[in-house]
C-alpha positions in Angstrom: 19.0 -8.4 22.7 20.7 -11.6 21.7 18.6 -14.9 20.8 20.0 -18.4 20.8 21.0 -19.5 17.0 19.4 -22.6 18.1 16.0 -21.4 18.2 13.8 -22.8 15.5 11.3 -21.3 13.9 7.6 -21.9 13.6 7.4 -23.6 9.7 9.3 -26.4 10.5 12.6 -26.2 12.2 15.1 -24.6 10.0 18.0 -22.7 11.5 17.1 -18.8 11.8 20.3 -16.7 10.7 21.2 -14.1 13.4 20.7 -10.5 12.1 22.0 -7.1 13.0 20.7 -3.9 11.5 22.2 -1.0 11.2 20.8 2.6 10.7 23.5 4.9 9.3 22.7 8.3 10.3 24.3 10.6 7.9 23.9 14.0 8.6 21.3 16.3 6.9 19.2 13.5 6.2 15.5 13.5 7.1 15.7 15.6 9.5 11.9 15.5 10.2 12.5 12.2 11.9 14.5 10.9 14.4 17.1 8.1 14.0 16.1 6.5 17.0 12.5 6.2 15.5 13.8 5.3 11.8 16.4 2.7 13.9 12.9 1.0 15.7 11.0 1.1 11.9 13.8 -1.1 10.7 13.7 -3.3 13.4 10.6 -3.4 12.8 11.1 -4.4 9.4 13.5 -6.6 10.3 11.5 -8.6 12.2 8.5 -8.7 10.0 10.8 -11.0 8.1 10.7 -14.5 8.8 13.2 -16.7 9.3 15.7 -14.2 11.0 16.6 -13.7 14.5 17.6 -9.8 15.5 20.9 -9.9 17.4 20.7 -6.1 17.9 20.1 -2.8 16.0 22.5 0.2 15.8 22.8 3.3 14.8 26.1 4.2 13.0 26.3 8.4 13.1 28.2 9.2 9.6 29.1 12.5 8.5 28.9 11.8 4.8 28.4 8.3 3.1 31.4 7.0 1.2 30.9 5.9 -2.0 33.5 2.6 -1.5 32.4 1.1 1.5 29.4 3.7 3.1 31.4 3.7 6.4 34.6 4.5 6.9 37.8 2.0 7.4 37.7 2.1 11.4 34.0 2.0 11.1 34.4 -0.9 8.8 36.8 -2.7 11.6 34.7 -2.6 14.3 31.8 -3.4 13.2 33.5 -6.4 11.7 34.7 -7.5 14.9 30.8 -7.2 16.2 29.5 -9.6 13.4 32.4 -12.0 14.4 31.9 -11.6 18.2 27.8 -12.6 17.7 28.5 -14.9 14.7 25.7 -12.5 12.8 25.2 -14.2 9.3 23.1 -11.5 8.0 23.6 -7.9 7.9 20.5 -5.2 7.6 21.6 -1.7 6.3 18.3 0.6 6.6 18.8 2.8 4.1 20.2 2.5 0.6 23.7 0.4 -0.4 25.1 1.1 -4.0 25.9 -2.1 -5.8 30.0 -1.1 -5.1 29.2 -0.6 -1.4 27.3 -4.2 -1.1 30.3 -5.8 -3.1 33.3 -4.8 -0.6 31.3 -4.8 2.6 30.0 -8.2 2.4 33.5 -9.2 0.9 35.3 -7.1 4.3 32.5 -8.5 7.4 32.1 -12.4 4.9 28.5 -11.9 5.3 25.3 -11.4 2.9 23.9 -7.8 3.3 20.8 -6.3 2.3 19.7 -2.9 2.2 16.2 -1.3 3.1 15.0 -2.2 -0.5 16.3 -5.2 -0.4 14.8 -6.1 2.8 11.2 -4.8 1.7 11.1 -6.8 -1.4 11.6 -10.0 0.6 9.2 -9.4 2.8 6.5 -8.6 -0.1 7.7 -11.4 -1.5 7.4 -13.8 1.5 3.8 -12.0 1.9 2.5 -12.1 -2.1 -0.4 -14.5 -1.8 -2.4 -14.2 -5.2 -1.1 -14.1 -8.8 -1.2 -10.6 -9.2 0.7 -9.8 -6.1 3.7 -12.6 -7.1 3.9 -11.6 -10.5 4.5 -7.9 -9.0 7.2 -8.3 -6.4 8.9 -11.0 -9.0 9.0 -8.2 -11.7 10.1 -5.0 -9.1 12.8 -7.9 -7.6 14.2 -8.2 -11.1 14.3 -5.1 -11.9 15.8 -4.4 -8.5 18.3 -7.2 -9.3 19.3 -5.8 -12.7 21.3 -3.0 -11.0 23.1 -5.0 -8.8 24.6 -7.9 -11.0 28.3 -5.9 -10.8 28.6 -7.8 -7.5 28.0 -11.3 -9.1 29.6 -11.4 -12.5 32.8 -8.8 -12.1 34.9 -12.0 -11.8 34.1 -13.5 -15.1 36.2 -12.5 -18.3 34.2 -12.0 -21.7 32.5 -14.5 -23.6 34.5 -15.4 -26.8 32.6 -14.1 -30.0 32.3 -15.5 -33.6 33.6 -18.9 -34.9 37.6 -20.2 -34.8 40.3 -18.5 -33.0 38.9 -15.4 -35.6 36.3 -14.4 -33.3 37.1 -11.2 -31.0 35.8 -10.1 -27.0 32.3 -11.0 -27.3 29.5 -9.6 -24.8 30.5 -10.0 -21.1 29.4 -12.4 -18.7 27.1 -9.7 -17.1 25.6 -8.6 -20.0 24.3 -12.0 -20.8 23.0 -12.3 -17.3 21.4 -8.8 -17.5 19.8 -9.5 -20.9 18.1 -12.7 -19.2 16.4 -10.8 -16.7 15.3 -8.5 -19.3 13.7 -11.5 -21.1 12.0 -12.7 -18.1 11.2 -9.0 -17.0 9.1 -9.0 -20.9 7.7 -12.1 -19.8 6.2 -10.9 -16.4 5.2 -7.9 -17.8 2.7 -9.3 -20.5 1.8 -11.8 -17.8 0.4 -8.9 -15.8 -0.9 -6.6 -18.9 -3.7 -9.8 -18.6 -3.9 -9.3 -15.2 -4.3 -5.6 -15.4 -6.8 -6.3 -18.3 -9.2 -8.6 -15.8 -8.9 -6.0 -13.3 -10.4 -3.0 -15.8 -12.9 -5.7 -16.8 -13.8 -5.4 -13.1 -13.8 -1.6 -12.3 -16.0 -1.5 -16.2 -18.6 -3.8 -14.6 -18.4 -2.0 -11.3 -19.5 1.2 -13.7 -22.2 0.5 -15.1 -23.4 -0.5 -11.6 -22.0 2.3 -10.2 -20.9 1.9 -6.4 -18.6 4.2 -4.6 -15.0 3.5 -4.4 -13.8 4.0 -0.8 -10.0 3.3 -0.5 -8.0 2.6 2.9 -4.8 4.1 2.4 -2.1 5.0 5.0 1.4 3.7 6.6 2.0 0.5 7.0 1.1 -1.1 10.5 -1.4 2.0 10.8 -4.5 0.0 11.1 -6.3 -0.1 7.9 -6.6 -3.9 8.3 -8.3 -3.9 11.3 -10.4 -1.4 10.8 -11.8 -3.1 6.9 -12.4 -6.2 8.9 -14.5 -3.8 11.7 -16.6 -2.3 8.9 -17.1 -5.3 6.8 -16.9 -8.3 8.9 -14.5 -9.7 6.3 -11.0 -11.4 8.0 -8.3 -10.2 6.5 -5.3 -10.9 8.3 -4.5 -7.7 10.9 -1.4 -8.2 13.6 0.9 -5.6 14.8 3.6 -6.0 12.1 4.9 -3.7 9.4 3.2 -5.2 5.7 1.2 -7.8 7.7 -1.3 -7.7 4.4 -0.2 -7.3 1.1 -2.8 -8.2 -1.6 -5.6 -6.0 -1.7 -9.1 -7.0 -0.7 -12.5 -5.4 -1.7 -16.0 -5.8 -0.2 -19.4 -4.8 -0.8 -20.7 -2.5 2.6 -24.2 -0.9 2.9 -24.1 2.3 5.1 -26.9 2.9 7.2 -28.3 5.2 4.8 -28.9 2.6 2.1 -26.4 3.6 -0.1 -23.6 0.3 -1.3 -19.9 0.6 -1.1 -16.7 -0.9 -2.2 -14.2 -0.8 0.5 -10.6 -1.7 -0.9 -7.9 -2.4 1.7 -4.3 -1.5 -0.1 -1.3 -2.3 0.8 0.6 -0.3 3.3 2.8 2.6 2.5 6.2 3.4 3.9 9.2 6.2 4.0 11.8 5.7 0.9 9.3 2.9 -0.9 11.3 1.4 -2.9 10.8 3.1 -6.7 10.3 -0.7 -8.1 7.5 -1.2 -5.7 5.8 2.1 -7.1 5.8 0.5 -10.6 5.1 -2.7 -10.1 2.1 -1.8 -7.9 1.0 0.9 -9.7 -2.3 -1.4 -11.1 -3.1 -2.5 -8.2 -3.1 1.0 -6.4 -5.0 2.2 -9.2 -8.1 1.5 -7.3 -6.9 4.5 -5.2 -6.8 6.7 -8.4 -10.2 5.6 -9.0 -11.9 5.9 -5.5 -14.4 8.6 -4.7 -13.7 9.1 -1.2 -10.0 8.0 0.4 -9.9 7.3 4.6 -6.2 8.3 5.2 -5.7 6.1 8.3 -3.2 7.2 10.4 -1.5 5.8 13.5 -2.2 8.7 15.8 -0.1 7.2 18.9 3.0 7.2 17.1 5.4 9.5 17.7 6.0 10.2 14.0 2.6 10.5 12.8 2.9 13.8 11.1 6.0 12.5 9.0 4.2 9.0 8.7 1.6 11.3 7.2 3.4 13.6 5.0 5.3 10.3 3.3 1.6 8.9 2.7 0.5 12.1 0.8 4.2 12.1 -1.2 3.1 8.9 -2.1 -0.3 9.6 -3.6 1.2 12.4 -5.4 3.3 10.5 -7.0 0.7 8.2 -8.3 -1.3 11.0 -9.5 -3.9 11.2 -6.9 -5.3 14.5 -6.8 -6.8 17.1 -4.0 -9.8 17.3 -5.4 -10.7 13.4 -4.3 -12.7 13.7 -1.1 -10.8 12.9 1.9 -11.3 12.0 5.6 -8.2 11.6 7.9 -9.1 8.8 10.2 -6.8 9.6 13.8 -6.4 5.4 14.7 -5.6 3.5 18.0 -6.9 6.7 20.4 -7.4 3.4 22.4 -3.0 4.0 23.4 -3.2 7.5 24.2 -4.0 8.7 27.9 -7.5 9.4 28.4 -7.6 12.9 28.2 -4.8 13.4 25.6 -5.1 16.9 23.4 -5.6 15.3 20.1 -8.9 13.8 20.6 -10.3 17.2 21.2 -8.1 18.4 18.2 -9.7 15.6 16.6 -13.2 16.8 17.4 -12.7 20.1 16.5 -11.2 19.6 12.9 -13.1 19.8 10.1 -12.4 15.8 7.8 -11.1 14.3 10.7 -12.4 11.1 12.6 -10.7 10.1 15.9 -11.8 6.1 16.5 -10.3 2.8 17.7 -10.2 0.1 15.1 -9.8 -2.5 17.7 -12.3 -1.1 20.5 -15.0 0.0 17.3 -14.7 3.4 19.4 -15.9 6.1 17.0 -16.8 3.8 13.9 -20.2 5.3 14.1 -19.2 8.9 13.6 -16.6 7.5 10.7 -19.5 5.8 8.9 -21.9 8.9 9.3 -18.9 11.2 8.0 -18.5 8.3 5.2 -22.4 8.8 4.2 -22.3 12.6 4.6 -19.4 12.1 1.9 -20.9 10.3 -0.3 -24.4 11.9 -0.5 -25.9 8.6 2.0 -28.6 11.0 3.6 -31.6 9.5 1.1 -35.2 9.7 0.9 -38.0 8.1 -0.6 -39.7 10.1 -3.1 -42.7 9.6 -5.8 -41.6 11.0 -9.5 -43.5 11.0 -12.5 -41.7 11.2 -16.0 -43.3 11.1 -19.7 -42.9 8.4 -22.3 -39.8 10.0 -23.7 -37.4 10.3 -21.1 -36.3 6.5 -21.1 -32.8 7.6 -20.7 -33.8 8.8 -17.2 -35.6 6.2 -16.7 -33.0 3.6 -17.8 -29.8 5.6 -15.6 -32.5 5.4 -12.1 -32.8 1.3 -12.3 -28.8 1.3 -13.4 -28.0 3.1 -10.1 -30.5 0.9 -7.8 -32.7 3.7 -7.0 -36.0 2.8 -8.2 -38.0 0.8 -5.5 -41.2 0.3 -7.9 -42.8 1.6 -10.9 -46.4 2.2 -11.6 -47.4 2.7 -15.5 -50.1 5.9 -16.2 -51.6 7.2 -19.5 -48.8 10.2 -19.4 -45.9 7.9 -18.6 -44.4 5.9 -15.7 -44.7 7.2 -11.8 -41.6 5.9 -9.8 -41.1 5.6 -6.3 -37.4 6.4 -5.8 -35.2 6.4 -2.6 -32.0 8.6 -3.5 -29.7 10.9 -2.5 -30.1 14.8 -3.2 -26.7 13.9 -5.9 -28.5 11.4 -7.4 -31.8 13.7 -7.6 -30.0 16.6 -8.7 -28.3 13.7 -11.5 -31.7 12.3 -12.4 -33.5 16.0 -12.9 -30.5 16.9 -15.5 -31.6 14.5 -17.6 -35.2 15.4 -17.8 -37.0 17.4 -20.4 -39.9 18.1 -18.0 -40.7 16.5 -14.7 -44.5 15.7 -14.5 -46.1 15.8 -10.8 -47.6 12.4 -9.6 -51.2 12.1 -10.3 -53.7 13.2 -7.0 -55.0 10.3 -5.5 -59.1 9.6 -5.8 -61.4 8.7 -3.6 
């Protein structure tokens, strides 16, 4: 599709550069997906990102990627005389361009290129709303940057060292540049170590009142917004876009059971994150390490869901999240596929799985009870009696909000308790004996 260059955009009327995006297929790559489906994610990446108009996408069919220019020197050619023929100013590559390869291409087509990195980092950092989130996608830009200076600086001769004509080849332009960054990168970092400090300030306080973690965590564009705002009325931006949120966003939900929550919406996950990303986000997907049940919301309508899926749980690998944290795969948007599609009884008939609409609230019901069943929700109210001594039971029931009232006796306090058979089985451990109510008189 081509747009008129003279469109303006929405924030105030600045020109929008005219994009094309290319998907090199080189063979033996990812073969679990196809490139027409990774050529329509990087539109869709593309056009998360403002300020841009998509002139068309391609795919260019390689047979190995050269280490000069990526494509070859016909390849090169026409595609140049593309960019001239639709006056494209910017160039998307999805996938990854070596510093070398960015140099001589934009040099050959005289236009600025960016590759899939690129591209996500300035989208995260056109997104980044709170401190945290800025100070993370300036620190994994820099860091990104760092590797590519070659292209900047190659022209520039060293800097003269030492005093007079005396002095020999000092340190290169480039390795002044490159040590700047790594000042600045020093700087972010202990900028965030507060950051980081706040937020374990947080998850300490959150301890010693200790509510369930529940993390959302899946591919981007999946749904996770949409369905935190469903099951905690909260508004956190949700539109059909790739990264439409970015900072994450926690809230307090009471199942029906009794039992308080924190949900935490994450940020979305996506093939070939970029390694930068990881890092820099690693604190605030730490909540994720910490959560004691994770909803892996998943996309079900897409035709790559079962890839979409398998780069979620090579994510959470890599962050250290282990099997042994209760799961439930959440099957989104049913509310696309045909009424009587195969998955929903698949769905039904799998063991951890929850088929539901976000958008419709189909299914949120059986979600919520599978949440509770989790998380030990089913509670009831029950009539204890403990002895004088056992104030460290006694203390851990009114930390975990159990304890509806308490009635003093001669042998010790009776409490009336509404828990969950965890917390019962918790609160028994720590007894030395467990002395029955008294009989009511008449």
């Amino acid at each position: 599709m081509t747009i008129d260059v003279s469109e303006l955009d929405g924030d105030g009327g600045t020109r929008r550069q005219k994009a094309l995006v290319l998907h090199p297929d080189i063979r033996g790559n990812d073969a679990s997906r196809s490139a027409e489906a990774l050529l329509a994610e990087g539109l869709a990446l593309a056009m998360a990102l403002p300020g841009i108009d998509v002139v068309r996408g391609q795919i260019v069919r390689l047979p190995k990627a050269l280490p000069g220019r990526l494509f070859g020197s016909g390849k090169v050619e026409e595609l140049k005389a593309q960019i001239e023929a639709d006056e494209i100013e910017l160039v998307l590559v999805d996938g990854r361009v070596t510093p070398v390869q960015q140099r001589n291409l934009e040099k050959d087509w005289g236009v600025k290129l960016l590759d899939r990195t690129g591209l996500i980092l300035e989208i995260f950092a056109d997104r980044a709303r709170t401190r945290e989130g800025v100070l993370q996608v300036e620190l994994a830009a820099l860091s990104y940057q760092r590797t590519r200076l070659v292209r900047a600086w190659t022209h520039l001769e060293r800097q003269r060292g030492g005093l007079g004509f005396v002095g020999g080849p000092g340190e290169t332009q480039i390795e002044a540049d490159r040590r700047a960054i790594d000042v600045q990168m020093v700087r972010l970092r202990r900028q965030l170590d507060k950051v980081v400090r706040t937020r374990e300030l947080h998850r300490a306080a959150r301890r010693r009142v200790p509510y369930p973690v529940v993390a959302l965590v899946g591919y981007t564009n999946a749904g996770k917004s949409t369905l935190f705002n469903h099951l905690t009325g909260a508004d956190v931006m949700a539109k059909d876009m790739l990264f439409a949120t970015l900072d994450p966003t926690m809230r307090a939900v009471t199942l029906p059971g009794g039992l308080s929550v924190i949900l935490s919406d994450t940020v979305g996950f996506i093939s070939e994150l970029p390694t930068q990303l990881v890092a820099a986000f690693r604190a605030t997907l730490e909540e994720v390490l910490e959560a004691d049940l994770i909803l892996h919301v998943r996309d079900i309508s897409h035709p790559d869901t079962e890839a979409q899926a398998a780069d979620v749980e090579s994510i959470l690998s890599d962050l250290g999240v282990g099997k042994d944290v209760p799961r439930i795969d959440v099957w989104n948007k049913i509310d696309l596929l045909p009424a009587e599609d195969p998955l929903q009884t698949v769905a039904a008939r799998t063991d951890n799985v929850i088929a539901v609409s976000a958008l419709t609230g189909q299914g949120l019901d059986d979600l919520i009870a599978a949440m509770g069943q989790s998380l030990g929700d089913e509670r009831r109210v029950e009539t204890v009696a403990i002895g004088h001594s056992e104030g460290k039971a006694r203390a851990w029931a009114y930390a975990e909000g159990i304890v509806q009232s308490e009635e003093g006796t001669d042998e010790g306090p009776v409490l009336t308790v509404s828990w969950s058979a965890k917390q019962k089985r918790r609160f028994e451990s720590m007894l030395t004996a467990v002395v029955a109510p008294p009989d009511d008189e008449s």
